[in-house]
C-alpha positions in Angstrom: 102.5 135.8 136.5 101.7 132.3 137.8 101.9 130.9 141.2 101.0 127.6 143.7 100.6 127.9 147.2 102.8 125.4 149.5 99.8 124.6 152.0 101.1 126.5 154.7 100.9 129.5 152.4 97.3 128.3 151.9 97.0 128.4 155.7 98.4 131.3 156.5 96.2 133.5 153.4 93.0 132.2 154.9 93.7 131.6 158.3 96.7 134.0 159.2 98.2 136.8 157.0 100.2 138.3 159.2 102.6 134.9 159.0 103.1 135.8 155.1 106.4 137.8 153.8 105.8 141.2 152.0 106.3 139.5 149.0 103.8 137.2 149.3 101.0 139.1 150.5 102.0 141.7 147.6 101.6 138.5 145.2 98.3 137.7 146.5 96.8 140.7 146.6 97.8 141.8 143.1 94.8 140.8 140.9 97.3 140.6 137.7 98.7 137.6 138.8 97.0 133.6 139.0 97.1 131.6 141.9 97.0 128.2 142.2 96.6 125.9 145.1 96.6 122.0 144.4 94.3 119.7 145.6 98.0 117.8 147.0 97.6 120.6 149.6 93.8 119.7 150.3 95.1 116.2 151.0 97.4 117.2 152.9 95.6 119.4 155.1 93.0 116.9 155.9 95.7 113.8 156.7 97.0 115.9 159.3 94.1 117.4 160.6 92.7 113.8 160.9 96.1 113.0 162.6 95.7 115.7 164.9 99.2 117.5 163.7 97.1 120.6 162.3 94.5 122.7 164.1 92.9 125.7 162.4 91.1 127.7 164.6 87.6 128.6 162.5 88.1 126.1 159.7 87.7 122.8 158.6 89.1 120.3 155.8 86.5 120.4 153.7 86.0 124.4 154.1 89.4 125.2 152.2 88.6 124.3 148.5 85.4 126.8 148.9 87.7 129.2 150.9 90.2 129.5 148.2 87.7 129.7 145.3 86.0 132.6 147.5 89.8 134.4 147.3 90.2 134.3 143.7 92.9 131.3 144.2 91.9 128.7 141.4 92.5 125.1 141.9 94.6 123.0 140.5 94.2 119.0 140.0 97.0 116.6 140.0 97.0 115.5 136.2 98.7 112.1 134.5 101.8 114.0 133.1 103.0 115.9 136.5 102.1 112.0 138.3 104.0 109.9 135.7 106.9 112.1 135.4 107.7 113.0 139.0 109.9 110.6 138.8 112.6 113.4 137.1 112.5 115.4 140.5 116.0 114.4 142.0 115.7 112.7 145.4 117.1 113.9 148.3 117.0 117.2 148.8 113.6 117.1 150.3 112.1 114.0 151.6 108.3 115.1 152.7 106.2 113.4 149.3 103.4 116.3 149.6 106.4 118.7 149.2 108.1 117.0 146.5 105.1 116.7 144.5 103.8 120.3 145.0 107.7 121.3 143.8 107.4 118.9 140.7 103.9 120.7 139.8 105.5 124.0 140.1 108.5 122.8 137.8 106.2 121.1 135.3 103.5 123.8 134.7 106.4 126.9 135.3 104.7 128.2 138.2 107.0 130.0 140.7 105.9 127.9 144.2 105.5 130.5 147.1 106.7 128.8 150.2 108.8 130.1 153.2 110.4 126.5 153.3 114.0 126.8 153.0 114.8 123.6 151.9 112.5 124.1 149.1 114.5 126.7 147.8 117.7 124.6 147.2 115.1 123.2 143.8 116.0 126.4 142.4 118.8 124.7 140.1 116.4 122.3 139.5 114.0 124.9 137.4 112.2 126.0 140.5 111.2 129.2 140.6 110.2 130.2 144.1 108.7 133.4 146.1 109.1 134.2 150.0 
């Protein structure tokens, strides 16, 4: 199967696996399967690292694209049909913008979006297919 990391996922595979369900450590460790990250996450992990809202003990910014190629995690770029079209995701449910456009990746491509966000979940009738 297919996956994308929400960033904390990301964060927690390099930086803390104990913080990661069953499930999603069985995922990741499972070479069958393809994970993705998106650079969205990358972005997002150095805005709030710049912002001081994210401290990573032993890593920086610019160490998690190399980190996640080093995993086996491939990395996946924001392309001009999942940016034109995001406006089809409804609004509302979830108002964070890195969220909603990791959730509109996951929808466009069919890639079931391992998060333990809750609120996230509720895109399930929405074509999401999530993992926690």
């Amino acid at each position: 199967m297919t996956y994308l990391l929400d960033t904390h996922t990301i964060i927690w595979a390099l930086t803390a696996q104990e913080n990661l369900s069953k499930a999603a450590s069985r995922v990741l460790s499972d070479a069958k399967n393809t994970i993705f990250v998106s650079t969205i996450s990358f972005w997002e992990i150095s805005l709030k690292y710049s912002l001081g809202k994210l401290s990573i003990s032993n890593y920086r910014p610019d160490l998690f694209p190399q980190a996640c190629l080093a995993t086996g995690f491939q990395i996946l770029q924001l392309d001009s049909y999942v940016a034109s079209t995001y406006h089809n995701l409804p609004p509302g449910i979830h108002k964070d913008p890195f969220d909603r456009i990791l959730i509109w990746q996951a929808i466009s491509s069919q890639y079931t979006l391992i998060t333990a966000d809750k609120t996230i979940h509720s895109y399930a009738s929405e074509g999401l297919g999530v993992l926690w």
